[in-house]
C-alpha positions in Angstrom: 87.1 66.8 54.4 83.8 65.1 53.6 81.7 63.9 56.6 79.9 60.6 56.5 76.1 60.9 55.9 76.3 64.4 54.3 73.4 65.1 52.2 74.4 66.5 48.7 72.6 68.3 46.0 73.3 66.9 42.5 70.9 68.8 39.6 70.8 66.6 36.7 71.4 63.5 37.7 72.0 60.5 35.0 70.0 57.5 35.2 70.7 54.2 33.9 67.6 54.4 31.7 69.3 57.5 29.7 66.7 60.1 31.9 67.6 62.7 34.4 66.5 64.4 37.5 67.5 66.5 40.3 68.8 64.2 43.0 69.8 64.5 47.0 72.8 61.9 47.3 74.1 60.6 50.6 78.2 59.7 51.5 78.0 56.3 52.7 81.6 56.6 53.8 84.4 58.8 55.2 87.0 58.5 52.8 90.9 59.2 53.5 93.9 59.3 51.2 93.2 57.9 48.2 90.0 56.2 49.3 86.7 56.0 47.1 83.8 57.7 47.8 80.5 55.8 48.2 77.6 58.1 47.1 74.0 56.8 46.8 70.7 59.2 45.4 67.8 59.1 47.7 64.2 58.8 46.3 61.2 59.4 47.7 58.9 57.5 45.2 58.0 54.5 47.7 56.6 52.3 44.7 56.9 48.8 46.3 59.5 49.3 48.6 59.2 48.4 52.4 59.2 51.5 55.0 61.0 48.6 57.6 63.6 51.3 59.2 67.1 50.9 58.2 68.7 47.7 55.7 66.3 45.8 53.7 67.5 43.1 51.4 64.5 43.8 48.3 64.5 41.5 45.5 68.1 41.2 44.2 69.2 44.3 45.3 69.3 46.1 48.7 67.8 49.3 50.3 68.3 51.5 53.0 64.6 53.3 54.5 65.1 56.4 56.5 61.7 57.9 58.2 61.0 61.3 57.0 62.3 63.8 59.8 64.6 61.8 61.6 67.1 63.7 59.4 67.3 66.5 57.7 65.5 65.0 55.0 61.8 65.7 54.7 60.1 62.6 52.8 60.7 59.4 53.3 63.8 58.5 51.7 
């Protein structure tokens, strides 16, 4: 059984834009029985992005800011 925010290692990983790189993904969810699961890659390339903890609604999309070393992640993510 998959726990809720596990941090997974996916090499490879497929862009939209056709390009690839080695991603850590999060579960969003705890899925049971025939549920979905909700996977999201992290990034650490801040760009634009706001470093406002937690939720942020960003253009038409939305994105989720977690501080470097309040997890076991060590960039900001």
């Amino acid at each position: 059984m998959s726990v809720r925010g596990a941090i997974y290692y996916k090499p490879a990983f497929k862009f939209h834009d056709g390009g690839n790189s080695d991603k850590l993904i999060l579960l969003l969810n705890a899925p049971t029985n025939n549920n979905d699961y909700l996977f999201v890659p992290t990034t650490s390339q801040q760009k634009i992005r706001s470093k406002t903890v937690g939720c942020v609604k960003h253009y038409s999309a939305g994105e989720f800011f977690i501080p470097k070393r309040t997890t076991a992640l060590k960039l900001d993510t």
